[in-house]
PDB file of N, CA, C, O and CB in Angstrom:
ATOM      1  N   UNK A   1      22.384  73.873  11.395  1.00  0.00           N
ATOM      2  CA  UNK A   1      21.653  74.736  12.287  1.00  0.00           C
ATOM      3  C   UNK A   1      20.169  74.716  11.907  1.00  0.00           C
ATOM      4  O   UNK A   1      19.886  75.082  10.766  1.00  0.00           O
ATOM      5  CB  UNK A   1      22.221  76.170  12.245  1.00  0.00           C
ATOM      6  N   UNK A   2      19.325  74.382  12.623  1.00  0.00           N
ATOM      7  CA  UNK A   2      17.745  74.459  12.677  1.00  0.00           C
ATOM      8  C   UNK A   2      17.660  76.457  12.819  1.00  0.00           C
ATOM      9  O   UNK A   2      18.190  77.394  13.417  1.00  0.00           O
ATOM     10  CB  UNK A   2      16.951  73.295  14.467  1.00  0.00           C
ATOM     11  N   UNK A   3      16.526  76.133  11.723  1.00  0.00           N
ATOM     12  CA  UNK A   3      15.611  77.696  11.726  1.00  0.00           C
ATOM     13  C   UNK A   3      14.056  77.594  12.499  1.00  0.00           C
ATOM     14  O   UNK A   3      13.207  76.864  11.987  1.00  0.00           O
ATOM     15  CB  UNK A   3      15.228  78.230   9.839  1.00  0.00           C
ATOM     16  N   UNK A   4      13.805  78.210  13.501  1.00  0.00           N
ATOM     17  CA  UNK A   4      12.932  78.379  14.118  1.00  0.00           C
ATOM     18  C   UNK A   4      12.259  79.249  13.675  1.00  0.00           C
ATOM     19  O   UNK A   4      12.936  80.261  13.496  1.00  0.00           O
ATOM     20  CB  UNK A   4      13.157  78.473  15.085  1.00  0.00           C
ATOM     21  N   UNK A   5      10.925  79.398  13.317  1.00  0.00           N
ATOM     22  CA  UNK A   5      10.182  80.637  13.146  1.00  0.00           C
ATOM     23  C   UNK A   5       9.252  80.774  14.186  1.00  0.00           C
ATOM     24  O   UNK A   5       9.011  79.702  14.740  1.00  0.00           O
ATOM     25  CB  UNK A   5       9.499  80.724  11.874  1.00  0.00           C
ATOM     26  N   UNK A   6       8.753  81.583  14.557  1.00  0.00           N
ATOM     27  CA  UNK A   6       8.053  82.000  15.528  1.00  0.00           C
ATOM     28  C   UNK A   6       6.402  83.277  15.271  1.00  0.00           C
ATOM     29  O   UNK A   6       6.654  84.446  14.978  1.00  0.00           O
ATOM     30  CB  UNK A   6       9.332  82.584  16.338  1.00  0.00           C
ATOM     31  N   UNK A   7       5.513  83.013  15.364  1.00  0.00           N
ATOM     32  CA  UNK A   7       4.270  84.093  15.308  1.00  0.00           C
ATOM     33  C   UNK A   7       3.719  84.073  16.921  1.00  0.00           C
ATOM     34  O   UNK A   7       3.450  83.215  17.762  1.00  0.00           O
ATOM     35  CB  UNK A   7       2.848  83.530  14.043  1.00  0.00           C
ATOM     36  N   UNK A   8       3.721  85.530  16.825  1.00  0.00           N
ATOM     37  CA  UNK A   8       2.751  86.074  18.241  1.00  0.00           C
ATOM     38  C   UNK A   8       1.709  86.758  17.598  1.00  0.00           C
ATOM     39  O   UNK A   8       2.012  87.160  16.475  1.00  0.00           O
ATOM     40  CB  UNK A   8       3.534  87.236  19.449  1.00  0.00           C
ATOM     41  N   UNK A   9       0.857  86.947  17.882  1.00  0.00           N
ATOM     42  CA  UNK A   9      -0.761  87.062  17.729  1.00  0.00           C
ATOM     43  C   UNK A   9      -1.585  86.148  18.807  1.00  0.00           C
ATOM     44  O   UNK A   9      -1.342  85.031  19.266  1.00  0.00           O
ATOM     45  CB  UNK A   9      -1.226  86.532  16.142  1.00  0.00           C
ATOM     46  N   UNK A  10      -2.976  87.339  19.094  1.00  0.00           N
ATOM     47  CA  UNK A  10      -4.441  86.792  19.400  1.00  0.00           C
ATOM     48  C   UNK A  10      -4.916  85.405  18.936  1.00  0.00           C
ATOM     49  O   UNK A  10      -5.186  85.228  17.748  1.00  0.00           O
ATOM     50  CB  UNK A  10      -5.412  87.711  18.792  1.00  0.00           C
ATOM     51  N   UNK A  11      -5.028  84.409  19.848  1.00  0.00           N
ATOM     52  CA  UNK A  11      -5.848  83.356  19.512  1.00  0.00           C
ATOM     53  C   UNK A  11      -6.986  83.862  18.393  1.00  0.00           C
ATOM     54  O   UNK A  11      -7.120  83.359  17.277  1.00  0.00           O
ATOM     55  CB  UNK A  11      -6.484  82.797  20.866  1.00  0.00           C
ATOM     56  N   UNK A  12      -7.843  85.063  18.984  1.00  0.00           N
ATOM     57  CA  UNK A  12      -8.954  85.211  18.367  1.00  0.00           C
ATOM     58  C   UNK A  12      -8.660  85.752  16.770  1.00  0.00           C
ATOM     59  O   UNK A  12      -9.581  85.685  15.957  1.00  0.00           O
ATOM     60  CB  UNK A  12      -9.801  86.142  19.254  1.00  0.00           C
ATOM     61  N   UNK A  13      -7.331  86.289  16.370  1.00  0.00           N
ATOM     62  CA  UNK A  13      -6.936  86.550  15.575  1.00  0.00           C
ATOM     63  C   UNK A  13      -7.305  85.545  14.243  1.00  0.00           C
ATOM     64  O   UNK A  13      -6.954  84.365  14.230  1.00  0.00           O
ATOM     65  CB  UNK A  13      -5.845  86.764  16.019  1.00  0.00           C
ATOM     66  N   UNK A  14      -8.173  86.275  12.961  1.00  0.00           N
ATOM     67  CA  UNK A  14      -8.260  84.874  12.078  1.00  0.00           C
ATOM     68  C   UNK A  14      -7.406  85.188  10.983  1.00  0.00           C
ATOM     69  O   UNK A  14      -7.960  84.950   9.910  1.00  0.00           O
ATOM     70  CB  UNK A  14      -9.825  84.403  11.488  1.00  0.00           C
ATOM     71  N   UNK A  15      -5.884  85.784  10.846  1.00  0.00           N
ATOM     72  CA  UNK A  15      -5.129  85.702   9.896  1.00  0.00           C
ATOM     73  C   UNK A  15      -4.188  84.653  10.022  1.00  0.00           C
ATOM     74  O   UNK A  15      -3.557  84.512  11.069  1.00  0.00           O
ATOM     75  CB  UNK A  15      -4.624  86.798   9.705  1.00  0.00           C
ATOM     76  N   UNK A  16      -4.008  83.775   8.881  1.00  0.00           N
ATOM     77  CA  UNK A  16      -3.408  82.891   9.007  1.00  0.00           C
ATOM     78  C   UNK A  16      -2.445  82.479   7.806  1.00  0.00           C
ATOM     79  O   UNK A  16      -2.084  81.458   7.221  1.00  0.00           O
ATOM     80  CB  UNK A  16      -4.237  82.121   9.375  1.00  0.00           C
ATOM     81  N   UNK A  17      -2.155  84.376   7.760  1.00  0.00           N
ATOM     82  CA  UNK A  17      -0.480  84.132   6.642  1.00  0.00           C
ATOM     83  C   UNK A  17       0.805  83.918   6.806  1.00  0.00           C
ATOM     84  O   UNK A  17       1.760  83.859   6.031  1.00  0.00           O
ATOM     85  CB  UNK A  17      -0.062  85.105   5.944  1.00  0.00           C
ATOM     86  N   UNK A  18       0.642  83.786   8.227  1.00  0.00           N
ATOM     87  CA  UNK A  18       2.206  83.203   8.773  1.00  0.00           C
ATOM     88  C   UNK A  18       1.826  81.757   8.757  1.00  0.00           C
ATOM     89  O   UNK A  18       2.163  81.238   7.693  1.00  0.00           O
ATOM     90  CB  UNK A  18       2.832  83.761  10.540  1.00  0.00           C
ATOM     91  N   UNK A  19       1.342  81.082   9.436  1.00  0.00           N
ATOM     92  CA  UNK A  19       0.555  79.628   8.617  1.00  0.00           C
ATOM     93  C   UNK A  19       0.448  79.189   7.345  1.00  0.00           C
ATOM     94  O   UNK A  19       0.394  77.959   7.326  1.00  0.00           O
ATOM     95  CB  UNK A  19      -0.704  79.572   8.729  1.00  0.00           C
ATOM     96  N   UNK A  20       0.412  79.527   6.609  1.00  0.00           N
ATOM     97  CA  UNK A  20      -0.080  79.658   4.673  1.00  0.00           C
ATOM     98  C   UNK A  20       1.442  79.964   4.221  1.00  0.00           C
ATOM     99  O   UNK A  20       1.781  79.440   3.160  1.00  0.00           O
ATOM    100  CB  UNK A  20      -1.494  81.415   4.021  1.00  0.00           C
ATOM    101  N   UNK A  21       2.585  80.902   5.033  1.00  0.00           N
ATOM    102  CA  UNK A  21       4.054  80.978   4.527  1.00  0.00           C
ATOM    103  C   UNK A  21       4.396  79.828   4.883  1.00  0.00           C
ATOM    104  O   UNK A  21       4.534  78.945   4.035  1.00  0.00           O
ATOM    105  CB  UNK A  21       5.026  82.048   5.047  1.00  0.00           C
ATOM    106  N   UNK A  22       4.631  79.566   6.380  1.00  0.00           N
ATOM    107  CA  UNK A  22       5.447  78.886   6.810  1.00  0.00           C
ATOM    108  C   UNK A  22       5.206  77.323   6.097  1.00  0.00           C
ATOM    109  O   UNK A  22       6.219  76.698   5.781  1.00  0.00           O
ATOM    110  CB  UNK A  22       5.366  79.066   8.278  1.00  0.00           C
ATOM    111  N   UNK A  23       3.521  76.556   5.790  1.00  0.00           N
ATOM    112  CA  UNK A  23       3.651  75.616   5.335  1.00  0.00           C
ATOM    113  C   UNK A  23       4.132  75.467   3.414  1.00  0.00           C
ATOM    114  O   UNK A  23       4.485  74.484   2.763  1.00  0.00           O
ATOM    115  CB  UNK A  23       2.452  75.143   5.863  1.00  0.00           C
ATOM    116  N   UNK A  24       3.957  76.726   3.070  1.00  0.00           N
ATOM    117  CA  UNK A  24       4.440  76.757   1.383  1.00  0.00           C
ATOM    118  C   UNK A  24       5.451  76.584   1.770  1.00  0.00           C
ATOM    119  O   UNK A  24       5.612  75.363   1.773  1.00  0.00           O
ATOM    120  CB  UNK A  24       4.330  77.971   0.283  1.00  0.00           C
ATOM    121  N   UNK A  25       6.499  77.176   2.209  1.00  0.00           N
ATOM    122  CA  UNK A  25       8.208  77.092   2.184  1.00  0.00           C
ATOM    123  C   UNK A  25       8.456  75.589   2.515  1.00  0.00           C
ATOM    124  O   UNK A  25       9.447  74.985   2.103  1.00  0.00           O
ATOM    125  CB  UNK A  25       9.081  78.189   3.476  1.00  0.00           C
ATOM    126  N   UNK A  26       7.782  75.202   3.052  1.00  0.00           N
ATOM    127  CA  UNK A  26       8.054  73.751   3.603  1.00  0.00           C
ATOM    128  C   UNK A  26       8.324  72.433   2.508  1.00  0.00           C
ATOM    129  O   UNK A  26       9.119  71.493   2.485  1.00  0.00           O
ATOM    130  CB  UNK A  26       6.712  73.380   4.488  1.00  0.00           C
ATOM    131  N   UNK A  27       7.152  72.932   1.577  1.00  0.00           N
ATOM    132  CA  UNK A  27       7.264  71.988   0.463  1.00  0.00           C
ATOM    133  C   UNK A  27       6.072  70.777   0.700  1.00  0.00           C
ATOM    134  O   UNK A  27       5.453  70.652   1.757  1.00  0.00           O
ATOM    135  CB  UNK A  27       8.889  71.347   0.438  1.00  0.00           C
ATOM    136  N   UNK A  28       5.919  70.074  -0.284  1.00  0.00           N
ATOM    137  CA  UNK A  28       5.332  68.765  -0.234  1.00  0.00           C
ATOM    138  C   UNK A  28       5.185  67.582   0.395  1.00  0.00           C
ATOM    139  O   UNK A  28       4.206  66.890   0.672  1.00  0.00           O
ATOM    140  CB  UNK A  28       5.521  68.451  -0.838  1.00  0.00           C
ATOM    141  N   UNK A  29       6.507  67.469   0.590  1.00  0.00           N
ATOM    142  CA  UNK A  29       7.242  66.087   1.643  1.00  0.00           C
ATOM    143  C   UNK A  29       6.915  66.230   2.718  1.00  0.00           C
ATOM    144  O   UNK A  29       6.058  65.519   3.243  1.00  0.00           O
ATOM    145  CB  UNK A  29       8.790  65.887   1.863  1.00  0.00           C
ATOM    146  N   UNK A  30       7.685  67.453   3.471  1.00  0.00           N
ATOM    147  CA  UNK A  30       7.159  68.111   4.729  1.00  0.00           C
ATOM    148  C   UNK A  30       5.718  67.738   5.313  1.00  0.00           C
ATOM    149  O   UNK A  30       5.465  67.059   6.307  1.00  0.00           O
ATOM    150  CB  UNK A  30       7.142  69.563   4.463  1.00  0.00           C
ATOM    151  N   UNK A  31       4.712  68.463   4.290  1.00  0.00           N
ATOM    152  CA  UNK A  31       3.302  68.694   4.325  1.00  0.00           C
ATOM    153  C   UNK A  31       3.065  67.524   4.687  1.00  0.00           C
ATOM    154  O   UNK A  31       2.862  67.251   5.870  1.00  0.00           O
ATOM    155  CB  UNK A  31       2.556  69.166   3.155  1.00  0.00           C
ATOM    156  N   UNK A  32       3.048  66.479   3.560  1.00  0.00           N
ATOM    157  CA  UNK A  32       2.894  64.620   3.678  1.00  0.00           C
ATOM    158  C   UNK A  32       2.959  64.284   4.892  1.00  0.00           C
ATOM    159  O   UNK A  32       2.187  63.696   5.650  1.00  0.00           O
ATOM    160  CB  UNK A  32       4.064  63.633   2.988  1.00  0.00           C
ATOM    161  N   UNK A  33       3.978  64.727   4.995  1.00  0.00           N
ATOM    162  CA  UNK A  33       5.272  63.347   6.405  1.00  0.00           C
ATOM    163  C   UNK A  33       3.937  64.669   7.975  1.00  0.00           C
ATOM    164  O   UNK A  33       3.358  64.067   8.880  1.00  0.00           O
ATOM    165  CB  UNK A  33       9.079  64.129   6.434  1.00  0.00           C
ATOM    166  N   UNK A  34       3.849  65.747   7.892  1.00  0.00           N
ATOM    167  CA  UNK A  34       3.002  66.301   8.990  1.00  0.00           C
ATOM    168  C   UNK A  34       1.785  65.392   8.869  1.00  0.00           C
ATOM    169  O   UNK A  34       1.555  64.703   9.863  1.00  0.00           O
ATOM    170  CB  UNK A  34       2.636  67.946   8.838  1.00  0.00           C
ATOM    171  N   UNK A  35       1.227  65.308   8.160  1.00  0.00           N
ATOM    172  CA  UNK A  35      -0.091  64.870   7.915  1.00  0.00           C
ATOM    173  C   UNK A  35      -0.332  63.368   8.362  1.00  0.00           C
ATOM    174  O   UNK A  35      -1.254  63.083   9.126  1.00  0.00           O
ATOM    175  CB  UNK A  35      -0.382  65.055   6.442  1.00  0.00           C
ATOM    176  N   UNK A  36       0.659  62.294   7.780  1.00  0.00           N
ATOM    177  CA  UNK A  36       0.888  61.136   7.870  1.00  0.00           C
ATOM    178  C   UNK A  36       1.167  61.360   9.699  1.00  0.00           C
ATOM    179  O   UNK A  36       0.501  60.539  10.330  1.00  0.00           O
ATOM    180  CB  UNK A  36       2.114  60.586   6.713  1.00  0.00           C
ATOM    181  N   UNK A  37       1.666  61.918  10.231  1.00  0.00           N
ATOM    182  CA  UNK A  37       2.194  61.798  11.617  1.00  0.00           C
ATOM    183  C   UNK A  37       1.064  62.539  12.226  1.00  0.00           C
ATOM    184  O   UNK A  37       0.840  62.046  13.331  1.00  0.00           O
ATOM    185  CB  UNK A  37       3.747  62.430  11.926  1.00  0.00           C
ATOM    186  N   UNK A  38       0.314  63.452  11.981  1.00  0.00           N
ATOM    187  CA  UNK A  38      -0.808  63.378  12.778  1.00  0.00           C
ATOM    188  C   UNK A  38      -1.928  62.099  12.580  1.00  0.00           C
ATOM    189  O   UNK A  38      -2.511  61.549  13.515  1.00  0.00           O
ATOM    190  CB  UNK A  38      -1.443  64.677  12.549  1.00  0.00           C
ATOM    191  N   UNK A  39      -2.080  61.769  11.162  1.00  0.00           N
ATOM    192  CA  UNK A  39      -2.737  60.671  11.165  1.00  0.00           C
ATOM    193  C   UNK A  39      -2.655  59.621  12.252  1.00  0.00           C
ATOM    194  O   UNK A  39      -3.537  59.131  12.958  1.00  0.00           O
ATOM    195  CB  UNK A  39      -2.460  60.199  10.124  1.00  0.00           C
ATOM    196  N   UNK A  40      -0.777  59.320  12.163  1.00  0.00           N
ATOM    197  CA  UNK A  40      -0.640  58.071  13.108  1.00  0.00           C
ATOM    198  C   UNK A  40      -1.300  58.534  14.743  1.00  0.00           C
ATOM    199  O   UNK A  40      -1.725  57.791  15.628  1.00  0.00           O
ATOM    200  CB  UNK A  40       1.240  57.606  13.204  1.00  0.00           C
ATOM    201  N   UNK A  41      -1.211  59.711  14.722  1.00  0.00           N
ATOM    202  CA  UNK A  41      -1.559  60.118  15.947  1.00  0.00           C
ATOM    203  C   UNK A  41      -3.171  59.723  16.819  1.00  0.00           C
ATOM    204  O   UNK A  41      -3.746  59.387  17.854  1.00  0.00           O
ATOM    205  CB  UNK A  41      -1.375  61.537  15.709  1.00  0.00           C
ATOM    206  N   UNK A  42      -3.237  60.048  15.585  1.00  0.00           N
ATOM    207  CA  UNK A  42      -5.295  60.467  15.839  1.00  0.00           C
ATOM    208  C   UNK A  42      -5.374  58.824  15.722  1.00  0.00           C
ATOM    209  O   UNK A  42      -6.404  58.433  16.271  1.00  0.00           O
ATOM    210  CB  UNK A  42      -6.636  61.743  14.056  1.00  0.00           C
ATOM    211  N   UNK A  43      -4.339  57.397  14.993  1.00  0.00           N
ATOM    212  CA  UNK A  43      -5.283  56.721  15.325  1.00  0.00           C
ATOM    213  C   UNK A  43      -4.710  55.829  16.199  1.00  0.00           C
ATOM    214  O   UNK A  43      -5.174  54.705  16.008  1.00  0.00           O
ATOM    215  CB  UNK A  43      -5.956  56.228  14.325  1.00  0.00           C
ATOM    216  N   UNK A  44      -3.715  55.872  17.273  1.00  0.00           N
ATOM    217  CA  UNK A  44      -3.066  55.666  18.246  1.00  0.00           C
ATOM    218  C   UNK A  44      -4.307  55.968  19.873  1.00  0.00           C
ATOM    219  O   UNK A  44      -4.634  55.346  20.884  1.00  0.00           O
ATOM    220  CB  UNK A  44      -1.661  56.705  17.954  1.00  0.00           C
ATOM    221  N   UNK A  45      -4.625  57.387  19.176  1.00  0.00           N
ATOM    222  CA  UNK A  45      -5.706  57.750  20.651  1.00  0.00           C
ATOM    223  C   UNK A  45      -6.686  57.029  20.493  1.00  0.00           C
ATOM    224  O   UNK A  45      -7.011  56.319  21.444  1.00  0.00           O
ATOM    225  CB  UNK A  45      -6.376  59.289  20.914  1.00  0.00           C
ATOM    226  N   UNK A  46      -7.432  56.980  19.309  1.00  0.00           N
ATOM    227  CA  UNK A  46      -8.628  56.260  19.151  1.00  0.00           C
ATOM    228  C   UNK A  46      -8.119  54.513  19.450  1.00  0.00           C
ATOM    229  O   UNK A  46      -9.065  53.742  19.607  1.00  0.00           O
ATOM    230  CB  UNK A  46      -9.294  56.634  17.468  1.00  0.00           C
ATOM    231  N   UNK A  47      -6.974  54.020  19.514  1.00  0.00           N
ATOM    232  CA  UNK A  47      -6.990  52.640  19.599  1.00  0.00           C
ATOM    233  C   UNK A  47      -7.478  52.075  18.265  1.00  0.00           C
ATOM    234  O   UNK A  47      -8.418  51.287  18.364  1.00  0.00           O
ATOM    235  CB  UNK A  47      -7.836  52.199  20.754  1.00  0.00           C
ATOM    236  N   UNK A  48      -7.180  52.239  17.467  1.00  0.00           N
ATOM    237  CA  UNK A  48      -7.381  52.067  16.006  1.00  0.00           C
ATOM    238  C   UNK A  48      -6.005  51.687  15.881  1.00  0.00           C
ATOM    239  O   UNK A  48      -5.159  51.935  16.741  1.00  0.00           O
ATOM    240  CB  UNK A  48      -7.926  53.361  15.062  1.00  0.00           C
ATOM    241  N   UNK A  49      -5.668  50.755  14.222  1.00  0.00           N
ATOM    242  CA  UNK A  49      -4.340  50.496  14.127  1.00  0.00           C
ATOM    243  C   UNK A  49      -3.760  51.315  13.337  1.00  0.00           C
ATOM    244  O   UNK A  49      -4.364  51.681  12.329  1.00  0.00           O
ATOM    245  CB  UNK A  49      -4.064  49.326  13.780  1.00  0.00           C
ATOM    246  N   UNK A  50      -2.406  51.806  13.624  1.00  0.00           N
ATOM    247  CA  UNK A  50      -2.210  52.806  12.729  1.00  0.00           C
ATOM    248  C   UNK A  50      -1.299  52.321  11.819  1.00  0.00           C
ATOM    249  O   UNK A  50      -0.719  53.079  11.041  1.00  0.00           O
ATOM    250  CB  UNK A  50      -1.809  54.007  13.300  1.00  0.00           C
ATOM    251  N   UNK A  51      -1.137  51.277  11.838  1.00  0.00           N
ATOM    252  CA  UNK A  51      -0.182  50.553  10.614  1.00  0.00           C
ATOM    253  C   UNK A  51      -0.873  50.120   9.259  1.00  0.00           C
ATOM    254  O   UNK A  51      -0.339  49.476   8.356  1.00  0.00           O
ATOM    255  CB  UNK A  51       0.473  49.128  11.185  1.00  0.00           C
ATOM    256  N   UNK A  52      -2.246  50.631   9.300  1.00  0.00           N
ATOM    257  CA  UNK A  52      -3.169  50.334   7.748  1.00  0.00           C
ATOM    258  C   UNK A  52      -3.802  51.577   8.016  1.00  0.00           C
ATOM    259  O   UNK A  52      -4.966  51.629   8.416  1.00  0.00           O
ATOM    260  CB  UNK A  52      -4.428  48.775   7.498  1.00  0.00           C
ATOM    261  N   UNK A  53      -3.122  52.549   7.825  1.00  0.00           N
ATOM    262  CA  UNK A  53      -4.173  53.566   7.702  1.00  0.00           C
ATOM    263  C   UNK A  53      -4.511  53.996   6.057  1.00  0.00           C
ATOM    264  O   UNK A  53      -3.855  53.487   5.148  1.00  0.00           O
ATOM    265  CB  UNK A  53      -3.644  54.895   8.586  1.00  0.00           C
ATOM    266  N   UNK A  54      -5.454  54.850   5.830  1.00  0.00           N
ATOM    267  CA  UNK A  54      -6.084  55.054   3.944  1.00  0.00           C
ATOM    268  C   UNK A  54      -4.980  55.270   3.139  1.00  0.00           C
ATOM    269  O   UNK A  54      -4.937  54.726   2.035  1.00  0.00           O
ATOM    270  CB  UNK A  54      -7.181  56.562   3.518  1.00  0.00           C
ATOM    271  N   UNK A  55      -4.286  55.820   3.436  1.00  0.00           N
ATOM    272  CA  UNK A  55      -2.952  56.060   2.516  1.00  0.00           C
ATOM    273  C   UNK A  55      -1.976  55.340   2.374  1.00  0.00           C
ATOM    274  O   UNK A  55      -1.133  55.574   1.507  1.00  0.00           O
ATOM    275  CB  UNK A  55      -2.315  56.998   2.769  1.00  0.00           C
ATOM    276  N   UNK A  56      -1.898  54.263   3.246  1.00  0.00           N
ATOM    277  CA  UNK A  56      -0.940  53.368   3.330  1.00  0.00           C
ATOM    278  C   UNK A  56      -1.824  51.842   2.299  1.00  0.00           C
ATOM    279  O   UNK A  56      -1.179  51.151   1.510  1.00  0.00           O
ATOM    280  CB  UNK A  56      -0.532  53.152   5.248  1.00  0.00           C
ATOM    281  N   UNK A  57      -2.788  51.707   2.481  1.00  0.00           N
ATOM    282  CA  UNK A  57      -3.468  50.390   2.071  1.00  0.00           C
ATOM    283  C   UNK A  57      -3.023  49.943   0.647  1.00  0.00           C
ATOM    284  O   UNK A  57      -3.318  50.789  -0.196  1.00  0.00           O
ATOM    285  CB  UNK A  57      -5.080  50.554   2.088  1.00  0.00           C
ATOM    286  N   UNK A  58      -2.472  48.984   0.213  1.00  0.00           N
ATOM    287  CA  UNK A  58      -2.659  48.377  -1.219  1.00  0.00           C
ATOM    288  C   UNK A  58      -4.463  48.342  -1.993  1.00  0.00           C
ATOM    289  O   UNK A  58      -5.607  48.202  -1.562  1.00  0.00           O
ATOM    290  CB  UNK A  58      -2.033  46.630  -0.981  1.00  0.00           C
ATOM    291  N   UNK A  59      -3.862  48.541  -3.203  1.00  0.00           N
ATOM    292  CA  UNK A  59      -5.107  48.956  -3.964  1.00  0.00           C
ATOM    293  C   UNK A  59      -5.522  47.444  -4.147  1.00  0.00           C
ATOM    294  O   UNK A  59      -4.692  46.653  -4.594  1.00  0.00           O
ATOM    295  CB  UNK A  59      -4.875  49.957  -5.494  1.00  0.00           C
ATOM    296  N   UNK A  60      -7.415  46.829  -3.642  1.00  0.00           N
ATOM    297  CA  UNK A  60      -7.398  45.584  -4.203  1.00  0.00           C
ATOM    298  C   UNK A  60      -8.529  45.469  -5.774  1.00  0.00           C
ATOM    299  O   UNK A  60      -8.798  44.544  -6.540  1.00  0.00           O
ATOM    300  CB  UNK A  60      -7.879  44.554  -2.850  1.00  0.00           C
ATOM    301  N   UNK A  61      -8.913  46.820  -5.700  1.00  0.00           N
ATOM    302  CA  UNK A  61     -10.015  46.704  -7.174  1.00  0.00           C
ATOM    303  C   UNK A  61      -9.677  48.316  -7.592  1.00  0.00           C
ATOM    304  O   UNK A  61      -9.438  49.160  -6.728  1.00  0.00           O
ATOM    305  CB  UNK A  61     -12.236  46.325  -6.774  1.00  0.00           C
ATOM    306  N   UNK A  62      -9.695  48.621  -9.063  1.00  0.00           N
ATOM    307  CA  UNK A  62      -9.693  49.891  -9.770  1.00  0.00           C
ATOM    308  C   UNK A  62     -10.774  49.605 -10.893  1.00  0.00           C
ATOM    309  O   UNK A  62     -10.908  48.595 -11.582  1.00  0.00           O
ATOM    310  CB  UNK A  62      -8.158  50.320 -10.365  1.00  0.00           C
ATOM    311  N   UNK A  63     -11.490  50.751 -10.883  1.00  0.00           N
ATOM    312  CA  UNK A  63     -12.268  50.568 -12.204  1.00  0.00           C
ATOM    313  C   UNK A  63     -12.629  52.186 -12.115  1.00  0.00           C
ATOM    314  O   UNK A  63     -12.438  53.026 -11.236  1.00  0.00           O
ATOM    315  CB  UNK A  63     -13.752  49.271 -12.229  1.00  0.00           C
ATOM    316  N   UNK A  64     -13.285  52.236 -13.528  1.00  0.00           N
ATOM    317  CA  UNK A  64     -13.608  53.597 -14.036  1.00  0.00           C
ATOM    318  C   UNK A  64     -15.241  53.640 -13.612  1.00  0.00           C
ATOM    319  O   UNK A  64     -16.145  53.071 -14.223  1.00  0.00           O
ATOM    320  CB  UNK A  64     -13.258  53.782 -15.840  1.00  0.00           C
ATOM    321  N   UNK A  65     -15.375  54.471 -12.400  1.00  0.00           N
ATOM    322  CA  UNK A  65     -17.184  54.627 -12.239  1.00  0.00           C
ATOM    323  C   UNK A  65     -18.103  54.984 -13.341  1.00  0.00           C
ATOM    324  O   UNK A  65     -19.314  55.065 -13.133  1.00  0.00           O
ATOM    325  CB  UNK A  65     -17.582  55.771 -11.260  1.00  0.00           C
TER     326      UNK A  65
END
């Protein structure tokens, strides 16, 4: 069974502790895998490729600045 949570509030409203719960409970992975999927998103509209995006790239140089 899926848990739905739900907040009603004012757009203009700037509390954002149902936001700040709902993504802590979520965990890490969650957070990632949202982030990564808006990424692909944002670079799908732009026509950009989204199959090399920054987080995905192999490292080709490391050094200590």
């Amino acid at each position: 069974m899926i848990k739905i949570e739900e907040n009603y509030q004012r757009i203009t409203d700037d509390r954002r502790l149902f936001d700040i719960r709902f993504w802590q409970s979520q965990g890490d992975l969650a957070i990632f895998e949202a982030v990564t999927e808006m990424l692909n998103d944002y670079f799908l509209i732009r026509g950009k490729n989204a199959d090399e995006s920054r987080f995905q790239r192999t490292i080709e140089n490391f050094r200590k600045a």
